[in-house]
LOZAPA-48644 format. One record per residue (C-alpha): residue number from 1; residue in three letters; chain; x, y, z. Coordinates in nm, 4 decimals. Layout:
N
NUM,ALA,A,X,Y,Z
...
// end
This chain:
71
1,UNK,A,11.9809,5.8002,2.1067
2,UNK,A,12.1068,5.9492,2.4326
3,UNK,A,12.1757,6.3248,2.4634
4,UNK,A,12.4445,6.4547,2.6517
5,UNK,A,12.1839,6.6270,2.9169
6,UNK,A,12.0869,6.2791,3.0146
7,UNK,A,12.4182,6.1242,3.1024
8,UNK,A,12.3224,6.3719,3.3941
9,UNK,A,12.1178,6.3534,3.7181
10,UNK,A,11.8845,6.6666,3.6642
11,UNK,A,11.7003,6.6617,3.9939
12,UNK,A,11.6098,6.9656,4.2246
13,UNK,A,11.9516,7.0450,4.3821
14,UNK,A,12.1985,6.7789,4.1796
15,UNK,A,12.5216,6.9254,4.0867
16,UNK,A,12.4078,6.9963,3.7045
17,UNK,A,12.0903,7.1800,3.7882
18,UNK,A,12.2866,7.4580,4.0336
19,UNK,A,12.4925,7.4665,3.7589
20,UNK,A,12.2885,7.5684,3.5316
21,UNK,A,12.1312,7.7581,3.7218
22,UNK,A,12.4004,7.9624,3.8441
23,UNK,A,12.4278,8.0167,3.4564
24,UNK,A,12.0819,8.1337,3.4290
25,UNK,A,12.0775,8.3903,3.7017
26,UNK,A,12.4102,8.4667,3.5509
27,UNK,A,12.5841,8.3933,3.8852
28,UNK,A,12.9990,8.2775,3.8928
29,UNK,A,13.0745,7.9131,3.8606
30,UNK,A,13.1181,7.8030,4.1982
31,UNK,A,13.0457,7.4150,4.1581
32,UNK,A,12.8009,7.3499,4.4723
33,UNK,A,12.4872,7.1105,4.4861
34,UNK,A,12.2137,6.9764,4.7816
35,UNK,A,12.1313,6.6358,4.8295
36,UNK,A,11.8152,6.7062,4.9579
37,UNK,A,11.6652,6.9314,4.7290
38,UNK,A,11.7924,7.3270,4.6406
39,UNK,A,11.8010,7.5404,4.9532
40,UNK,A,11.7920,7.2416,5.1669
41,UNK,A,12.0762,7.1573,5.4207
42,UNK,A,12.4087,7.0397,5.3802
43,UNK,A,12.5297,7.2139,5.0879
44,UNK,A,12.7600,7.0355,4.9567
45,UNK,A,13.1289,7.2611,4.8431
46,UNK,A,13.3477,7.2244,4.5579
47,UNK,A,13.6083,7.0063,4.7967
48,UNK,A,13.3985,6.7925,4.8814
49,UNK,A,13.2695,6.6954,4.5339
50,UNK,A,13.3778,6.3964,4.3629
51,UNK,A,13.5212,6.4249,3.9828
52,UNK,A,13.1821,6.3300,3.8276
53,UNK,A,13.0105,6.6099,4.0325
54,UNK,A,13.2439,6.8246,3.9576
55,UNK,A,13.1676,6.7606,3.5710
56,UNK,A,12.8128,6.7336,3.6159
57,UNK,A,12.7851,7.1218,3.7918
58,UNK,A,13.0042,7.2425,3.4727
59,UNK,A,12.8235,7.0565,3.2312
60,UNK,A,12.5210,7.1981,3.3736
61,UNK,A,12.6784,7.5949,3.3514
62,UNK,A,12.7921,7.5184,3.0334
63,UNK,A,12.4892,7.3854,2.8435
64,UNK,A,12.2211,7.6214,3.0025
65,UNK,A,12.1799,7.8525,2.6884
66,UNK,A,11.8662,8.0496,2.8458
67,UNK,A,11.9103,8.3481,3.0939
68,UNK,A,11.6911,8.5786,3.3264
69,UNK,A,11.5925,8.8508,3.2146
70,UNK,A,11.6477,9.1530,3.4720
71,UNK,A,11.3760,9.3951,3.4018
// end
């Protein structure tokens, strides 16, 4: 059976895992993701996403249920 985390690419940098990482460090949603890897040039902006990108970042945001703990 296929979750709904898989329909996702989950790489370093792919659209769902800044989104759910910007969830975890309890950062905005401003959909955003790197090709080549998280910090690693071109970022890539919300305009310049495609649809499915788009989806993927807010899937990511919304399905992260863990968050950092700020001690």
């Amino acid at each position: 059976m296929r979750t709904e985390i898989n329909k996702y690419d989950t790489k370093h940098g792919s659209p769902y895992d800044r989104g759910s990482a910007d969830r975890y460090y309890s950062r905005g949603s401003e959909p955003h993701y790197y090709p080549n890897g998280t910090g690693n040039a071109p970022r890539v902006k919300v305009e310049d996403m495609s649809k499915a990108e788009v989806e993927a970042y807010h899937a990511g945001y919304d399905q992260e249920t863990d968050r950092k703990q700020w001690y």
